[in-house]
C-alpha positions in Angstrom: -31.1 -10.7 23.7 -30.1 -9.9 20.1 -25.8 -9.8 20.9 -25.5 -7.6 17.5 -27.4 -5.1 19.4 -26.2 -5.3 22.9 -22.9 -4.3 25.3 -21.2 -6.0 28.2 -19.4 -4.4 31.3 -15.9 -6.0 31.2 -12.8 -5.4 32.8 -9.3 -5.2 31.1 -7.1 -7.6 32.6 -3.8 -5.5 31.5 -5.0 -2.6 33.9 -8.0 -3.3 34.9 -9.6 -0.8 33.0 -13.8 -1.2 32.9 -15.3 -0.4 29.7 -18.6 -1.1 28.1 -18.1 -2.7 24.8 -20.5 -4.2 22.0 -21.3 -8.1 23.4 -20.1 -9.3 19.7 -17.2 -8.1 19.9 -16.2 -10.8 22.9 -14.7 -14.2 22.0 -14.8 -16.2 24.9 -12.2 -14.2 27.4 -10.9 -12.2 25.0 -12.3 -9.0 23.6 -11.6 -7.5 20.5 -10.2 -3.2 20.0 -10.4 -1.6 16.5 -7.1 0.4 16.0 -9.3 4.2 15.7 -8.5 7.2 17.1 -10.0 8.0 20.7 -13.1 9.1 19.0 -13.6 7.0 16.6 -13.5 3.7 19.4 -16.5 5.7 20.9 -18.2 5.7 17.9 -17.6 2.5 16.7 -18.8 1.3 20.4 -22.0 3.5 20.5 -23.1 2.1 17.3 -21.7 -1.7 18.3 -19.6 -1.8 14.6 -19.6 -5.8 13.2 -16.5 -7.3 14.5 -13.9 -7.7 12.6 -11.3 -10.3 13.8 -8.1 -8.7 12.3 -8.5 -6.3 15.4 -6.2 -7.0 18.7 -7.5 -9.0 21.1 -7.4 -8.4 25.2 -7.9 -10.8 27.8 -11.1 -9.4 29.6 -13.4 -10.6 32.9 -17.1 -10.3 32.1 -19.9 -8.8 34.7 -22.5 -11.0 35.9 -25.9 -9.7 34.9 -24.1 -6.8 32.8 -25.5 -6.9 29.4 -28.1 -4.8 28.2 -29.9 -3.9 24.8 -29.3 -0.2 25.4 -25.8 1.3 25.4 -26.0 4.3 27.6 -27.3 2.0 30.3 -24.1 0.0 29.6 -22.2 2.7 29.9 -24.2 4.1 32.7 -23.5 1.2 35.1 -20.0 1.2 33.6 -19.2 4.0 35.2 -21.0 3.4 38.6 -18.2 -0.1 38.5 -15.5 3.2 37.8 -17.2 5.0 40.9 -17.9 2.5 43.9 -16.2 -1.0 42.3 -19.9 -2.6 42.5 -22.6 -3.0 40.2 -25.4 -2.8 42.3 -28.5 -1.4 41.0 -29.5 1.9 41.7 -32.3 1.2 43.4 -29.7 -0.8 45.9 -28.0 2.3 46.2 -31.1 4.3 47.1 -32.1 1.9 49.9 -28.6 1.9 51.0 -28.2 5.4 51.4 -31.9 5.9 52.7 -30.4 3.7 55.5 -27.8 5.5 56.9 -29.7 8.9 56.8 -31.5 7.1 59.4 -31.0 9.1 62.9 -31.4 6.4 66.2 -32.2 8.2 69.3 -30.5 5.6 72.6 -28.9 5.7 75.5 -25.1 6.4 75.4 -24.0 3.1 75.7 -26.0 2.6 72.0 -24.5 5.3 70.8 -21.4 4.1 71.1 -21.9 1.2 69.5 -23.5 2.7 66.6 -20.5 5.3 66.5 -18.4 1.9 66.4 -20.5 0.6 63.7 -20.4 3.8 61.6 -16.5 4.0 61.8 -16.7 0.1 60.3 -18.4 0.7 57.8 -16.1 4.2 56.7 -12.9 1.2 56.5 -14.8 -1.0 54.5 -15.5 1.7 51.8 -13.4 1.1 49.0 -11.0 4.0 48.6 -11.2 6.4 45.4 -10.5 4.8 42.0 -6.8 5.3 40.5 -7.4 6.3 37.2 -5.6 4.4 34.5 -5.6 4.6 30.6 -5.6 1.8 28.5 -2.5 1.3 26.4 -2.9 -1.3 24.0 0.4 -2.2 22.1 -0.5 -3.8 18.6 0.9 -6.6 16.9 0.6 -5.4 13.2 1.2 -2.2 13.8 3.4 -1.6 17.2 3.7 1.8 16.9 0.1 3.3 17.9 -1.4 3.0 20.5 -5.1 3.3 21.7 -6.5 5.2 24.5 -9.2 2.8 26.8 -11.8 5.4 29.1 -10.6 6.1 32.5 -11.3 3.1 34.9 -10.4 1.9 38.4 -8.1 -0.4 40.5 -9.2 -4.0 40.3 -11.3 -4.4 44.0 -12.2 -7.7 45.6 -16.0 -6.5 45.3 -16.6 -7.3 41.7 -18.9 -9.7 40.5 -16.7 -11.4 37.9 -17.4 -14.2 34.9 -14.4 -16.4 33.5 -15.6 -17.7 30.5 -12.9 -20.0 28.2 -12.0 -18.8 24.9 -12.8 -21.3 21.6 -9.2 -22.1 19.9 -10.9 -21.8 16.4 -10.7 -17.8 17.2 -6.9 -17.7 17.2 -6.2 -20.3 14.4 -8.5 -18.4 12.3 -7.1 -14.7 12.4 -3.5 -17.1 11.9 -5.2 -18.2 8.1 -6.7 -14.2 7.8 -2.9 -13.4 8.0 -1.7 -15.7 5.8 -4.5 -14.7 3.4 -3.8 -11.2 3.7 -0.1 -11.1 3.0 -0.6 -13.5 -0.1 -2.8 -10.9 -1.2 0.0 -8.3 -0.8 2.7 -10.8 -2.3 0.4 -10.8 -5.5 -0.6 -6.6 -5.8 3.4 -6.1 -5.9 3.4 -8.5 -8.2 0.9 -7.0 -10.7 2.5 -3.6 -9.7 5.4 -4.2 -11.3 4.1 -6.0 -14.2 2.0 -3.4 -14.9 5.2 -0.6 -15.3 6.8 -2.8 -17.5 4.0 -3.0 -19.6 3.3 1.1 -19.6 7.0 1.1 -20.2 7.0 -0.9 -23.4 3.9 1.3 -24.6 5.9 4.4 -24.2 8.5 3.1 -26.0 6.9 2.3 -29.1 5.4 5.2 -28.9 8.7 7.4 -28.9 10.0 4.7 -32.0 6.5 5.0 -33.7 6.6 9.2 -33.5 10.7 8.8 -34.4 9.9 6.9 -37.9 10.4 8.9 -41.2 8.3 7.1 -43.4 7.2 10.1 -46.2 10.0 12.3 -46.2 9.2 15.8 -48.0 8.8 16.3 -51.7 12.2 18.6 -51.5 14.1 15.9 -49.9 17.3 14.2 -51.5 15.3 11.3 -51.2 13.1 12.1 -54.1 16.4 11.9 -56.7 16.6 8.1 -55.7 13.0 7.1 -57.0 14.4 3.4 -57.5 15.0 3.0 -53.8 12.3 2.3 -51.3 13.1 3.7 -48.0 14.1 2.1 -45.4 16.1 -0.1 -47.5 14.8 -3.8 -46.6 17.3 -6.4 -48.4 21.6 -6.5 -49.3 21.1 -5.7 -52.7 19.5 -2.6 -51.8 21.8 -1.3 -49.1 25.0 -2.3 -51.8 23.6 -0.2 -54.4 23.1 2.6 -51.7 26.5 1.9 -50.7 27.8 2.5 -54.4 25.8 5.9 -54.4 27.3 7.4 -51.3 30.7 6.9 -52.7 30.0 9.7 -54.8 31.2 12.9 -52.4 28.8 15.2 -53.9 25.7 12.7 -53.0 27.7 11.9 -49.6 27.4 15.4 -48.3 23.9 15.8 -50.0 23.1 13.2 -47.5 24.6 14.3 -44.6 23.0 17.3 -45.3 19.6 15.8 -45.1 20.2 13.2 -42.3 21.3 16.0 -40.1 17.4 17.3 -40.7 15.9 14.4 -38.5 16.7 15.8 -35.1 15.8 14.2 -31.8 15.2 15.0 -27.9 18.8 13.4 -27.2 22.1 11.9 -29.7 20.7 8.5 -29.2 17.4 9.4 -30.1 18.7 11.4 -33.5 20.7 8.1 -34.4 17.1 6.1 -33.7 15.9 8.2 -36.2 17.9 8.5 -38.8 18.6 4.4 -38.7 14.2 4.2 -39.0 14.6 6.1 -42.1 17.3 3.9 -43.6 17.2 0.3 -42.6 14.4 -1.8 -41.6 14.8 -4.1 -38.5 15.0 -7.3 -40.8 17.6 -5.9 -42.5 19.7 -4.6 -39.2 19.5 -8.2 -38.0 22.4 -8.9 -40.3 24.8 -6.3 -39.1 26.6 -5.5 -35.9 28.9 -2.9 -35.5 32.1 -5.0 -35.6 30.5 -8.1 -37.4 30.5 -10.7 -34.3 28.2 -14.0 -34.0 28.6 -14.5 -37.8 27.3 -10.4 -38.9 28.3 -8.3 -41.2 30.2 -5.1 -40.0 28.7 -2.0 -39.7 31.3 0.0 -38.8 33.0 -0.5 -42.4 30.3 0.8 -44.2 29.2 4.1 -46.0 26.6 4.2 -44.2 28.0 4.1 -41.2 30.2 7.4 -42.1 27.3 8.6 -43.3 25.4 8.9 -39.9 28.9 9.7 -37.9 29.1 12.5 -40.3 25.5 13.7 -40.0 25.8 13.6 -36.1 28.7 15.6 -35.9 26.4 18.6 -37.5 23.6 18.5 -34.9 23.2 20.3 -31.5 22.9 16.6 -30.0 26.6 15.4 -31.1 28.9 14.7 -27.6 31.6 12.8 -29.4 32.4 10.2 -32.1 32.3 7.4 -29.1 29.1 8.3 -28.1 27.6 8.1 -31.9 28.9 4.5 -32.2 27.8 3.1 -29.0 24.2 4.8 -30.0 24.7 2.5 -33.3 25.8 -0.5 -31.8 22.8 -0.6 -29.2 19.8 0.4 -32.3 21.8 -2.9 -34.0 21.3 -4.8 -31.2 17.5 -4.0 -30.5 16.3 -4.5 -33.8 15.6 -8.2 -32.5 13.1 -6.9 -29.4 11.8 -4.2 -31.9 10.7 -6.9 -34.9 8.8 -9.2 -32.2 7.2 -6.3 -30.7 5.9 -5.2 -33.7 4.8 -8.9 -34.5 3.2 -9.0 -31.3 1.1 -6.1 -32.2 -0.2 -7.2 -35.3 -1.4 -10.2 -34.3 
């Protein structure tokens, strides 16, 4: 008998609940339950579903001459165990109740007797079923619960087969588990190297759509045709310096600074800083001239873009604008490898 394609009548040795259930789903005396929904079990029994040993297993007593290649006849004699507690065939049954139709016509001394007889028999009729329902509690998930069919009390009448589980069962849904949670160790893993990677990309592109790199034909940076913008070496930012000690072309500047604009103050400084320096060239400065740097905060330029700030919708306070300046300093590091990174 093919066992992909039959089902066994066992009993549930947690309640002793009698079910018929796909033959391949039994490992020795434990049985296998999927973790579906009422309906689902039914349908996964009907069409006897591939086991799958990351299921809960049940200790379970197999029938005796209780597999068949047809599931409603499984079921069938499932629920005659439910009704009488015996599996007899049903042509047992006929002949057994053919039998006591029978009417004996004897003396009163017989009849007696057979009244005796009859009364016998009525005790040693098993009394009706106690219906029960499955609850099985389990372990990877402890909070559902699965409904079995409705079944009788265990009775002394069954036909019942102990059959020894193999040990290789338990030891390998013990490696599935171990497999399994690796598996979830290493998606949280590529999870979160995955947002730090999208968050990167969104950064450069909020520096990539910040930089100025053709200002307009009208700009004040069209009078300084001598300077390349942003300003790459010292001997470029110390002639720019010279100019911006001129107060007419300090507050031309300021003027046109306070142009860039920006979703937030830190953003505006981002921008205006991309329009003046380069990163190579900010790697020399901090903004009070610590691990051997040149001072920022002594510059023109550094009025410049305080100045310029304080004319914008952005501006919260001077504080604010230096810390903004102090952390574009200290980035220009991540920002020059990045951009290395991306041109290789």
């Amino acid at each position: 008998m093919d066992e992909d394609h039959s089902w066994s009548v066992v009993q549930f040795m947690e309640d002793h609940t009698v079910e018929a259930v796909p033959t391949a789903w039994i490992q020795g005396d434990q049985c296998h339950w999927p973790a579906y929904t009422p309906d689902k079990v039914i349908n996964a029994i009907r069409k006897s579903e591939p086991l799958n040993t990351c299921w809960t297993s049940h200790r379970v007593k197999v029938f005796r001459n209780a597999t068949f290649n047809d599931y409603m006849r499984a079921r069938n004699k499932a629920k005659v165990a439910e009704e009488t507690s015996d599996l007899a065939s049903e042509a047992e049954m006929e002949s057994t109740k053919r039998k006591r139709k029978l009417k004996k016509v004897f003396s009163s001394s017989s009849s007696e007797e057979d009244s005796m007889e009859n009364n016998n028999i009525k005790k040693s009729l098993p009394t009706p079923p106690i219906l029960k329902k499955l609850k099985s509690k389990l372990t990877t998930q402890p909070e559902k619960e699965d409904v079995c069919p409705n079944s009788p009390s265990n009775s002394a009448d069954f036909s019942i087969l102990e059959i020894q589980p193999p040990a290789a069962s338990c030891e390998a849904c013990i490696e599935k588990d171990k497999n399994f949670k690796t598996l979830i160790q290493q998606n949280h893993l590529l999870r979160s190297i995955t947002q730090d990677i999208l968050s990167e990309i969104k950064n450069l592109k909020e520096e990539i759509k910040g930089q100025v790199r053709a200002p307009p034909a009208s700009s004040v940076f069209n009078k300084y045709p001598n300077f390349q913008f942003p300003l790459n070496n010292e001997e470029e930012f110390s002639m720019f310096e010279e100019i911006l000690t001129n107060v007419e072309n300090f507050n031309d500047w300021v003027t046109e600074l306070a142009k860039a604009g920006g979703s937030d103050h830190y953003n505006f400084i981002k921008r205006v800083l991309h329009t003046l320096i380069t990163n190579d060239l900010a790697l020399k400065f901090s903004w009070l001239g610590r691990k051997c740097k040149k001072p920022f905060f002594e510059t023109n330029m550094a009025r410049l873009i305080m100045c310029a700030a304080e004319q914008t919708n952005t501006f919260i306070d001077r504080k604010k604008t230096e810390t903004s300046i102090q952390l574009w300093l200290r980035r220009a590091g991540d920002r020059k490898l990045s951009k290395e990174n991306k041109n290789m």
